[in-house]
BALO-918210 format. One line per field, with one value per residue: residue number from 1; x, y, z of N, C-alpha, C, CB in turn. Coordinates in Angstrom, 1 decimal, always signed. Glycine has a CB too. Layout:
REM residues N
nr: c(NUM;...)
n_xx: c(X;...)
n_yy: c(Y;...)
n_zz: c(Z;...)
ca_xx: c(X;...)
ca_yy: c(Y;...)
ca_zz: c(Z;...)
c_xx: c(X;...)
c_yy: c(Y;...)
c_zz: c(Z;...)
cb_xx: c(X;...)
cb_yy: c(Y;...)
cb_zz: c(Z;...)
***
This chain:
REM residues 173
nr: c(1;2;3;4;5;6;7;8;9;10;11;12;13;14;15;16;17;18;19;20;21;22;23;24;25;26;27;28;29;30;31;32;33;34;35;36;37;38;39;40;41;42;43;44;45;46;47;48;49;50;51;52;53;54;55;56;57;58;59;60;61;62;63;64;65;66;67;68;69;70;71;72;73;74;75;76;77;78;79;80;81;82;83;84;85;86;87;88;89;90;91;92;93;94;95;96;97;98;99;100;101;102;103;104;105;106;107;108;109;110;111;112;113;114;115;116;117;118;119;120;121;122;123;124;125;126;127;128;129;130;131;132;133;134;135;136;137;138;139;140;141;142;143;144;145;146;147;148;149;150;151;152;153;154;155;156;157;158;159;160;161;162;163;164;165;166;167;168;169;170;171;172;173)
n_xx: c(+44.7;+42.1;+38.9;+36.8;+34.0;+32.5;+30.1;+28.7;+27.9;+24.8;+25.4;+26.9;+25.8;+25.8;+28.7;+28.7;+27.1;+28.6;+30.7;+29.6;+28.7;+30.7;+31.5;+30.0;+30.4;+32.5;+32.1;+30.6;+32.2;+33.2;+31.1;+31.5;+34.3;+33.9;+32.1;+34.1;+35.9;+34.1;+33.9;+36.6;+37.7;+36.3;+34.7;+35.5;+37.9;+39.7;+39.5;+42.1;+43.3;+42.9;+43.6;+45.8;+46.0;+44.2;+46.0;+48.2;+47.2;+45.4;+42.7;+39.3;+39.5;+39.6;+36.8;+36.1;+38.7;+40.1;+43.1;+44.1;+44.6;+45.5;+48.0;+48.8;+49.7;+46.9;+46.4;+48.3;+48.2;+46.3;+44.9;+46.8;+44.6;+42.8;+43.8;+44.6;+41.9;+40.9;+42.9;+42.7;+39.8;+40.3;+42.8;+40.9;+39.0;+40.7;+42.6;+41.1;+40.0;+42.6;+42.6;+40.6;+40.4;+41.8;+40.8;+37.6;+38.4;+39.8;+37.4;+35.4;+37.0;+38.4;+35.6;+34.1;+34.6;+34.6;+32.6;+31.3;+33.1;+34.6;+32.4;+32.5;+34.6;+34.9;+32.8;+33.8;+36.2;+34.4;+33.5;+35.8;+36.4;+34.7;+35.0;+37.7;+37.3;+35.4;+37.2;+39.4;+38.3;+37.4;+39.1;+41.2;+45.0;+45.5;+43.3;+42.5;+43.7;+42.3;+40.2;+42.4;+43.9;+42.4;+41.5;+44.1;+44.4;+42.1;+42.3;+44.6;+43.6;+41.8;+43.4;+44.9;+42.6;+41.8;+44.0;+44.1;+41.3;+42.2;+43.8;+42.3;+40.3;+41.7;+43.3;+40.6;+39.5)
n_yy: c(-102.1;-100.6;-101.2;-99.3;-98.6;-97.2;-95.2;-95.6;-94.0;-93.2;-92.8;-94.7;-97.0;-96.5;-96.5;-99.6;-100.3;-99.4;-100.8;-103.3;-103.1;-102.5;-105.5;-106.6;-106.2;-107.3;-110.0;-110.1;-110.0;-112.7;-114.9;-113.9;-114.3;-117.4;-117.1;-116.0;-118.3;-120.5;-120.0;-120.2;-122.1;-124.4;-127.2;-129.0;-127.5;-128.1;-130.6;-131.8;-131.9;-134.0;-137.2;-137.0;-135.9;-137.6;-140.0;-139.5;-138.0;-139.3;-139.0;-137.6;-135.1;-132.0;-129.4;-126.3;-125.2;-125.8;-126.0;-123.9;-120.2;-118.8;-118.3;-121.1;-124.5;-124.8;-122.3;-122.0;-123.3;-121.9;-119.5;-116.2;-114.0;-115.1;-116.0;-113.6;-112.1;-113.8;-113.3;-110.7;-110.7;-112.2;-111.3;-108.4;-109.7;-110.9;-108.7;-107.1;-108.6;-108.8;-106.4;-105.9;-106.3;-105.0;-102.6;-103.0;-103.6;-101.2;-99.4;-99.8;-99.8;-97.1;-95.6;-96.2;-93.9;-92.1;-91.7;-90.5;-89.6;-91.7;-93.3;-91.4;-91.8;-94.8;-95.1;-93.8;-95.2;-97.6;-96.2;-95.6;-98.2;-99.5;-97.9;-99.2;-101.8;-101.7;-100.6;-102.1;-104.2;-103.6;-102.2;-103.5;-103.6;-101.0;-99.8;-99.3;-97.5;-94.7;-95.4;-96.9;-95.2;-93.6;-95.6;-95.9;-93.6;-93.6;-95.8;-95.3;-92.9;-94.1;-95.9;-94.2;-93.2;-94.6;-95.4;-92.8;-92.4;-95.0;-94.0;-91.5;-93.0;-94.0;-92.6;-90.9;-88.9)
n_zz: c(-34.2;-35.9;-35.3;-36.9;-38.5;-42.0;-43.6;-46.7;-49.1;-51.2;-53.5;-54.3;-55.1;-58.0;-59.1;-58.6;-60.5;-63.1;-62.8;-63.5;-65.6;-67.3;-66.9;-67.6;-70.3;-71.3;-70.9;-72.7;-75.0;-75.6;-77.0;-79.6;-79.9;-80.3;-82.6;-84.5;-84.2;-85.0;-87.8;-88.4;-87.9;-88.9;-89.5;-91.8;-92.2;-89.7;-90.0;-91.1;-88.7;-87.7;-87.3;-86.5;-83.9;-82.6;-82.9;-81.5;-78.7;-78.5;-77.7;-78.9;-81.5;-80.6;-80.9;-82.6;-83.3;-80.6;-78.2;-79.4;-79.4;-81.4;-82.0;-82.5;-83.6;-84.9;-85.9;-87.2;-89.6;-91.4;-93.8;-94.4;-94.1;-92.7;-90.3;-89.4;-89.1;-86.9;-84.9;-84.6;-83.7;-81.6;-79.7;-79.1;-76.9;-75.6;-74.8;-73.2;-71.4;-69.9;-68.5;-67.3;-64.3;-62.9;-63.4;-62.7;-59.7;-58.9;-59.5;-58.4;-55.6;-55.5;-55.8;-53.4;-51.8;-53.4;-54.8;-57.1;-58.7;-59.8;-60.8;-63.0;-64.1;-64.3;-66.7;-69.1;-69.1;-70.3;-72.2;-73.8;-74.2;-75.8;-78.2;-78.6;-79.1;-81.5;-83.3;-83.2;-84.1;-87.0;-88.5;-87.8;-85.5;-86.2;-85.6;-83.1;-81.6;-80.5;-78.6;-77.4;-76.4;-74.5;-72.9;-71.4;-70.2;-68.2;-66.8;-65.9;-64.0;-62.8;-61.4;-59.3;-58.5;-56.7;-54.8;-53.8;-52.4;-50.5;-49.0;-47.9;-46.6;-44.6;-43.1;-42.3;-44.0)
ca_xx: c(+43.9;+40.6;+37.6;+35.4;+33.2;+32.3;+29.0;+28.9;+26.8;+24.0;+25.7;+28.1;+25.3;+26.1;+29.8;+28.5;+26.8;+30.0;+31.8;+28.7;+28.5;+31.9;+31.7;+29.0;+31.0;+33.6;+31.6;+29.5;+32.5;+32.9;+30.5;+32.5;+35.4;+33.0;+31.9;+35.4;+36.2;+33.7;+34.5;+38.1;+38.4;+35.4;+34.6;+36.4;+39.8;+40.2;+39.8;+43.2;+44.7;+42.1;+44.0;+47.4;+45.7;+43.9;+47.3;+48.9;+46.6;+44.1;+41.2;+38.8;+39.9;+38.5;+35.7;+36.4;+40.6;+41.0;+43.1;+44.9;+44.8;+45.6;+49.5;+49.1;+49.7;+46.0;+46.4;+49.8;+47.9;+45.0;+45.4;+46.9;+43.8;+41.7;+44.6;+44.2;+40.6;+40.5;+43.6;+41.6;+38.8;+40.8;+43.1;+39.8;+38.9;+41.8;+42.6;+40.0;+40.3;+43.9;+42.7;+39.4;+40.7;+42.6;+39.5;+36.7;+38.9;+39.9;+36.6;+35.4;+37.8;+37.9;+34.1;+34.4;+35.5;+34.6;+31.4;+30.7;+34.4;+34.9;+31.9;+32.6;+36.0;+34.7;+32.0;+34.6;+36.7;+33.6;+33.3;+37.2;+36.8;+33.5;+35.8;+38.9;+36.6;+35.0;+38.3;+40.4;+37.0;+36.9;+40.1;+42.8;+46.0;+45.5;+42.1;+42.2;+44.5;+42.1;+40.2;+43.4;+44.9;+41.0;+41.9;+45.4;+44.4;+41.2;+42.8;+45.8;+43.3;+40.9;+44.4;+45.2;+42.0;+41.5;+45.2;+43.5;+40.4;+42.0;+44.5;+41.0;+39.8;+42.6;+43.4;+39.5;+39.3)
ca_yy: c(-102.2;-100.1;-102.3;-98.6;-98.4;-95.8;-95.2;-95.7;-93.3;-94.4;-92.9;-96.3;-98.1;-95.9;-97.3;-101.0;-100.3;-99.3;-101.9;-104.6;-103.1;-103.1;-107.0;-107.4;-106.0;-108.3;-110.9;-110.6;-110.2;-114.4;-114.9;-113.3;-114.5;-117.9;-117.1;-116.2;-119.5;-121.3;-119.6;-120.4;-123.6;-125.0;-129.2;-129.0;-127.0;-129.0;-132.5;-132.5;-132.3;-135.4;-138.6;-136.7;-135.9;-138.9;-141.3;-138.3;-137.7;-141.0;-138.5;-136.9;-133.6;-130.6;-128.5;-125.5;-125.1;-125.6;-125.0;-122.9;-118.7;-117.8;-118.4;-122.4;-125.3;-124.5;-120.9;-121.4;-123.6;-120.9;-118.5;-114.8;-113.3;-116.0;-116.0;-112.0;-111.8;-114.4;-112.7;-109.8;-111.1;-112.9;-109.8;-107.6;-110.5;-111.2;-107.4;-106.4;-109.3;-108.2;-104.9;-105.6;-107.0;-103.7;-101.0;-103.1;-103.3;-100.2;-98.5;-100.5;-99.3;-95.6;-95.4;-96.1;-92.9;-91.0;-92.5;-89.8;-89.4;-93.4;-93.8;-91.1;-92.4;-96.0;-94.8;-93.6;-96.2;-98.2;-95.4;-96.2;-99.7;-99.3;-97.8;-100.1;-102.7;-101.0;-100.1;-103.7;-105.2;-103.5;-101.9;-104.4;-103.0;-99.8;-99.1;-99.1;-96.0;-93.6;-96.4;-97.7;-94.1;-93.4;-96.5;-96.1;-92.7;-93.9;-96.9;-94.7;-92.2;-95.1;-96.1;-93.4;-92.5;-96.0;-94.8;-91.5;-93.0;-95.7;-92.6;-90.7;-93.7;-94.5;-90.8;-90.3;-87.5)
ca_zz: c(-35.4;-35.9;-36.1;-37.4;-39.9;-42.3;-44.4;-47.9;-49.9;-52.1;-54.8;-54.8;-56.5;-59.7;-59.2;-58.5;-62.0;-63.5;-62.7;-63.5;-67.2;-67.9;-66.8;-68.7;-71.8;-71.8;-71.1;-74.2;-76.5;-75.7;-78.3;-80.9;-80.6;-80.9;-84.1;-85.7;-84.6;-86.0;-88.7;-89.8;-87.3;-88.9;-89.6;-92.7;-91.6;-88.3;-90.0;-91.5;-87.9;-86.6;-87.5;-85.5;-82.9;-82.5;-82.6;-80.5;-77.7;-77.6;-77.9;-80.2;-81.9;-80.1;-81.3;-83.1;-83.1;-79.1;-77.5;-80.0;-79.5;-82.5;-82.8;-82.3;-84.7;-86.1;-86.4;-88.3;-90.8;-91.4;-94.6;-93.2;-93.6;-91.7;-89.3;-89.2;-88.9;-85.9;-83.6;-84.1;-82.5;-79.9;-78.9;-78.9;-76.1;-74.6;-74.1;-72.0;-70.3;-69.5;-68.0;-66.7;-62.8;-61.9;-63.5;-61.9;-58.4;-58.7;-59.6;-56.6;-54.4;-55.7;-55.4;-51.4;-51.0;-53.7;-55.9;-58.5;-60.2;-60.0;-62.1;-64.5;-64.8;-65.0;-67.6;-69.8;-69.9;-70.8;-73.9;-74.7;-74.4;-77.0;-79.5;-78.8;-79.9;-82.6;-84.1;-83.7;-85.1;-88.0;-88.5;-87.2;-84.4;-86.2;-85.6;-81.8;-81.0;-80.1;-77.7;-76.6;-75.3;-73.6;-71.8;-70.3;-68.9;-67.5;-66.3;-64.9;-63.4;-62.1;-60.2;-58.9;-57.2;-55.8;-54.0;-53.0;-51.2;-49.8;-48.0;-47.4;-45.9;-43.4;-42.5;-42.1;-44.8)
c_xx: c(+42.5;+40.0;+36.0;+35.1;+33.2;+31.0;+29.1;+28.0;+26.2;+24.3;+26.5;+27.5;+25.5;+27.9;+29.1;+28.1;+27.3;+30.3;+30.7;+28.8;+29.4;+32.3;+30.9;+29.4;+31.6;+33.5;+30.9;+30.1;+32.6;+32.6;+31.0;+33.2;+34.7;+33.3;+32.8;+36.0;+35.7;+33.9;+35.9;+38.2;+37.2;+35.5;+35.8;+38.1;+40.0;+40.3;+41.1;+44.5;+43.7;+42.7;+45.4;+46.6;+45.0;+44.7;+47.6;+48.5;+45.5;+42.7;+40.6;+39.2;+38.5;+37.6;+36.3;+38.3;+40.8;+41.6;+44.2;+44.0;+44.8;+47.4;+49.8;+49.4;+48.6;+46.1;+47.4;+49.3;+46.4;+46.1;+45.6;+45.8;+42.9;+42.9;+44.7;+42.8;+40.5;+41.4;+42.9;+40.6;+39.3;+41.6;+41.8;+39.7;+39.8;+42.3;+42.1;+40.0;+41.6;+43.6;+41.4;+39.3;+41.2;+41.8;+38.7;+37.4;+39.0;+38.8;+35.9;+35.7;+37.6;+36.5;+33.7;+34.3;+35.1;+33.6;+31.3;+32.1;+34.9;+34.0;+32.1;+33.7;+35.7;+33.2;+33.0;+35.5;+35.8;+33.6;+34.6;+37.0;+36.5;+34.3;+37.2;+38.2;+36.0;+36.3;+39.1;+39.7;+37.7;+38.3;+41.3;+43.5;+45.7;+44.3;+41.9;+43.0;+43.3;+41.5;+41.2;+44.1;+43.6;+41.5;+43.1;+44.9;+43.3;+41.6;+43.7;+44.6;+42.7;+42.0;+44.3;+43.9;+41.6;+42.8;+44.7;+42.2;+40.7;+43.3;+43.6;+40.4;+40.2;+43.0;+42.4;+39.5;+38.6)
c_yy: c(-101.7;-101.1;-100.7;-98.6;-97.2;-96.3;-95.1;-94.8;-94.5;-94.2;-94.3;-97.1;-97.5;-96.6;-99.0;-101.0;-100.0;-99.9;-102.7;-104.2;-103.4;-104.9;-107.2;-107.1;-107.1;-109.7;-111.5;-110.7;-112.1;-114.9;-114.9;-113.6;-116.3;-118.0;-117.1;-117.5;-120.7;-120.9;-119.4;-121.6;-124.1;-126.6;-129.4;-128.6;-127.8;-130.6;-133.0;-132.7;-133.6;-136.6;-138.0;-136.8;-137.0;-139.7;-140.4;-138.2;-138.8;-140.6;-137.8;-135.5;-132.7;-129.7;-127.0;-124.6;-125.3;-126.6;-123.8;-121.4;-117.8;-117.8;-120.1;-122.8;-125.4;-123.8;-120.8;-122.5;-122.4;-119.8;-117.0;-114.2;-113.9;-115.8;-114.5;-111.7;-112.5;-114.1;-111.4;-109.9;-111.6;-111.8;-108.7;-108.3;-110.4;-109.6;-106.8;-107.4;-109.0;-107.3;-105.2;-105.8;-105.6;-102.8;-102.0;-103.0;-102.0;-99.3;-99.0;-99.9;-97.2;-95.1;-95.2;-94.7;-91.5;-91.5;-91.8;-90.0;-91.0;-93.5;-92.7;-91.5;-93.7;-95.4;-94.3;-94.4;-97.0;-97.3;-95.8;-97.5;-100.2;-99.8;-98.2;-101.1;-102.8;-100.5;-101.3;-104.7;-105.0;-103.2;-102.5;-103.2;-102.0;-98.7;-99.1;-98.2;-95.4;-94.2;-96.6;-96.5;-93.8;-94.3;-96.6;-95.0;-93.2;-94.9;-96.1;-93.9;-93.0;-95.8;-95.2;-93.1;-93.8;-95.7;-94.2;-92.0;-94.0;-94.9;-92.1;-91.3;-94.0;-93.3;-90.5;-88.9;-87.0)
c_zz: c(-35.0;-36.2;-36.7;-38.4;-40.5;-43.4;-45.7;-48.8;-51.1;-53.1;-55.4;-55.8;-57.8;-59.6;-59.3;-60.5;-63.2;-64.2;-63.5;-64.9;-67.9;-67.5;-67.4;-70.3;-72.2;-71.8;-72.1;-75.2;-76.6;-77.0;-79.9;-81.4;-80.7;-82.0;-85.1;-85.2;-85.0;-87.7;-89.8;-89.3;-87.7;-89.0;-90.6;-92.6;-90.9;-89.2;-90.9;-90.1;-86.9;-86.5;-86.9;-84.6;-82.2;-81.7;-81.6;-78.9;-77.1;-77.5;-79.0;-80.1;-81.3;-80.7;-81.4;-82.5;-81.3;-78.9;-78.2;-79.7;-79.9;-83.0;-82.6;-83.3;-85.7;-86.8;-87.6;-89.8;-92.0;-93.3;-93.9;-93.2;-92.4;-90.0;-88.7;-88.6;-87.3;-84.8;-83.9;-83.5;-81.1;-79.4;-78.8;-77.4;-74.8;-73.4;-72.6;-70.7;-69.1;-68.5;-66.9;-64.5;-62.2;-62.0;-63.0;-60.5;-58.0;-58.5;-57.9;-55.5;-54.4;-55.7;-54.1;-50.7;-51.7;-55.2;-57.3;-59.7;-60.8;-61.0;-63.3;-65.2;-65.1;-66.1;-68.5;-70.5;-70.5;-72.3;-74.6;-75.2;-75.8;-78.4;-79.7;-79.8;-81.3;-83.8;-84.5;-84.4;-86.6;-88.6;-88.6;-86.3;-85.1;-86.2;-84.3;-81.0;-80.4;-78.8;-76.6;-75.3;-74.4;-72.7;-70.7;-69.5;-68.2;-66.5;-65.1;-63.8;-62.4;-60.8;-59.2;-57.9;-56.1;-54.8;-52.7;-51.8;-50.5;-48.5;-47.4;-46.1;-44.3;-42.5;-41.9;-42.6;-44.9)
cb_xx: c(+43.8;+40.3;+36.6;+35.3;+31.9;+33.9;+28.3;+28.8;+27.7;+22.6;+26.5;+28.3;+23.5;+26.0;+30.8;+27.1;+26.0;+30.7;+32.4;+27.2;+28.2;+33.0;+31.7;+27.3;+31.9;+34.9;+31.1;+28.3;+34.3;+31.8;+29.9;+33.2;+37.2;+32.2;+31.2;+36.8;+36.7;+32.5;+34.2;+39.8;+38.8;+34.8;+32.9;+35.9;+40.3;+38.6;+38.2;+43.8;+45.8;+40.7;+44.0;+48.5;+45.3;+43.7;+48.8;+48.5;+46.1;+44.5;+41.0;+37.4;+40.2;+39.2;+34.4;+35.0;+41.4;+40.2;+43.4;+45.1;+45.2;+44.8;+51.1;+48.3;+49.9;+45.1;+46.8;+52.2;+47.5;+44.7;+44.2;+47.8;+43.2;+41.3;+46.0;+44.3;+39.5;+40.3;+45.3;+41.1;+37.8;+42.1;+44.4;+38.4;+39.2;+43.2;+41.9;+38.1;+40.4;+44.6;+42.5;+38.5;+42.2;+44.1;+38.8;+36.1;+40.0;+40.6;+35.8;+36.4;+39.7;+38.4;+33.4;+36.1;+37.2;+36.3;+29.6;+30.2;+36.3;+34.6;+30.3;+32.5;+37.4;+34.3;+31.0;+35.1;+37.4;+32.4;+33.2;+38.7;+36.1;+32.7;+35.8;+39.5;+35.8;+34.3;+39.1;+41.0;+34.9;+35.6;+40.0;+44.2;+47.6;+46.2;+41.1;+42.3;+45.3;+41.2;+40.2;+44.8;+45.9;+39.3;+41.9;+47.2;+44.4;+40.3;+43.5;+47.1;+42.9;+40.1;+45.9;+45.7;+40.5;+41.6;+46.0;+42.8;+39.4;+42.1;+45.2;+39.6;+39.8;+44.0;+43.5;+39.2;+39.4)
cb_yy: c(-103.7;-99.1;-103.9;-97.5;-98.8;-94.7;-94.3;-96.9;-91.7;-94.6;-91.5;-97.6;-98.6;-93.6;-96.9;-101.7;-99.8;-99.4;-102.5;-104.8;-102.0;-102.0;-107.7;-107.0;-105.0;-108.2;-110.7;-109.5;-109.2;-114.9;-114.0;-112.5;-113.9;-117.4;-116.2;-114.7;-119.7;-121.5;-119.0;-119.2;-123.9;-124.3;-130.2;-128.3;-125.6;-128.9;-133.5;-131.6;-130.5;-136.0;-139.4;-135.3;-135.1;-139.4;-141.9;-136.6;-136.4;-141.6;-137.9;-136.9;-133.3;-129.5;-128.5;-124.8;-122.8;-125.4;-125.6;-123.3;-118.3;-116.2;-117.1;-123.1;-126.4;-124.3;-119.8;-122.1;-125.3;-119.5;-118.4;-113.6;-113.0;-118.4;-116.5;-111.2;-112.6;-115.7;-112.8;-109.4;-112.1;-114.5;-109.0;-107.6;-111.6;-111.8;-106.9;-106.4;-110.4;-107.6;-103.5;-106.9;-108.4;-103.1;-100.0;-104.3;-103.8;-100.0;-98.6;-101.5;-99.9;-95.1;-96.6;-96.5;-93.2;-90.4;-92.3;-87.8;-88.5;-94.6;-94.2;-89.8;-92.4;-97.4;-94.1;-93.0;-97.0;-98.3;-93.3;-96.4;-100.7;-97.5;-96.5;-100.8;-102.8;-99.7;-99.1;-104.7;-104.5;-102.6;-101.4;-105.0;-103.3;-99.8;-99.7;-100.2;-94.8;-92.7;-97.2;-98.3;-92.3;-93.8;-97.5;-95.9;-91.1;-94.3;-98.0;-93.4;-91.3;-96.4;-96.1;-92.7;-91.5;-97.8;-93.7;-90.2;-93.2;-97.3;-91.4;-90.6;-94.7;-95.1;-89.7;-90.4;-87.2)
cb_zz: c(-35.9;-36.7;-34.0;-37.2;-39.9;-43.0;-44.1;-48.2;-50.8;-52.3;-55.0;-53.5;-56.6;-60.0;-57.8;-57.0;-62.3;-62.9;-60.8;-62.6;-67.8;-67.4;-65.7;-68.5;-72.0;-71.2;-70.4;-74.8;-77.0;-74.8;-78.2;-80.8;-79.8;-80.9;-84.3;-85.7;-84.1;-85.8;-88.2;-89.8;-85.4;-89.9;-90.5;-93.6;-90.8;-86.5;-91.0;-92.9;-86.8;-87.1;-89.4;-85.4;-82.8;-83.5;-84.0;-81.2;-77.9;-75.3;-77.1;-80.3;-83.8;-79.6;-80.2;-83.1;-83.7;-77.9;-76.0;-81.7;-79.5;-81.7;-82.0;-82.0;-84.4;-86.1;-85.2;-87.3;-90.5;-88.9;-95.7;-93.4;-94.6;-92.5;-89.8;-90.8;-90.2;-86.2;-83.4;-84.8;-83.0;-79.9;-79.8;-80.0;-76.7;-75.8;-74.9;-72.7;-71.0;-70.7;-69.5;-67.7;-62.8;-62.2;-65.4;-62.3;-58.2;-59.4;-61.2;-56.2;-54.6;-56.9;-55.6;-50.8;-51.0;-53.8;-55.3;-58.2;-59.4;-58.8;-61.9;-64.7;-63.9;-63.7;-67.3;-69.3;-69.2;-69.9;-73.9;-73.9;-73.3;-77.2;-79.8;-77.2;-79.3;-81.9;-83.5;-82.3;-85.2;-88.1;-87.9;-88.8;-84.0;-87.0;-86.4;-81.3;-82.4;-80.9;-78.4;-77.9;-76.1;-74.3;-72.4;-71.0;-69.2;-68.2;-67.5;-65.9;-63.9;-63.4;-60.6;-59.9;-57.7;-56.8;-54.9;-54.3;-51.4;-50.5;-48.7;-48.6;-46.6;-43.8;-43.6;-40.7;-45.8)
***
């Protein structure tokens, strides 16, 4: 087993700042999805499931629908639009969340080796992600196509070079 090192260019901090924006994206939608649930799980909706849950569980009903998703026992009392509006905000959420572990690692790792194309490929996905968001907001599932395909190839390519430099790395490329 090698114990050598290798030098990191300073370009990496433009990768570290990447990665750190796109965590701070998906961090801020939180909020959001929040607000759409105060918004349909408000005092009034939730207090017809308080006297079950109560006898049921021995404790007080949770603050705004939790731990429902969006396809729970709240969600399925919700009108479809309210029920529409609020998994739109939670898949916007959830989404990114989904994705966000393998493009920050990856950009990470593919940075190591090769700083500039990692952050233009993680800056990109950050522009898909924008208009994923921007589209499932406003739009609903059919307003996040153009987003959604920005993101698989970014995502795919952001694999792919995390692969390549960690080959560069071991090889000494």
């Amino acid at each position: 087993m090698s114990t050598e090192f290798f030098a990191v260019s300073t370009d990496y901090g433009l990768v570290i700042l990447t990665s750190a924006a796109l965590a701070i994206m998906c961090f801020s939608l939180g909020p959001t999805v929040i607000a759409s649930r105060r918004k349909h799980f408000n005092k009034e909706f939730m207090d017809q499931f308080r006297e079950e849950h109560q006898r049921e569980i021995g404790e007080p009903l949770p603050d705004l629908g939790f731990p429902d998703i969006g396809s729970g026992r709240y969600s399925a009392k919700l009108s479809y639009k309210s029920w529409f509006e609020f998994n739109n905000a939670q898949r916007t959420h959830q989404n990114f969340i989904e994705a966000l572990t393998v493009v920050i690692s990856c950009t990470l790792t593919g940075g190591l080796r090769f700083p500039i194309p990692a952050t233009i490929i993680g800056g990109l996905h950050f522009i898909g992600r924008l208009i994923f968001i921007i589209g499932y907001r406003f739009k609903g599932p059919r307003g996040r196509s153009i987003g959604a395909v920005l993101n698989i190839l970014t995502t795919s390519a952001i694999m792919l070079l995390a692969l390549i430099s960690g080959f560069a790395i071991y090889f000494k490329k």
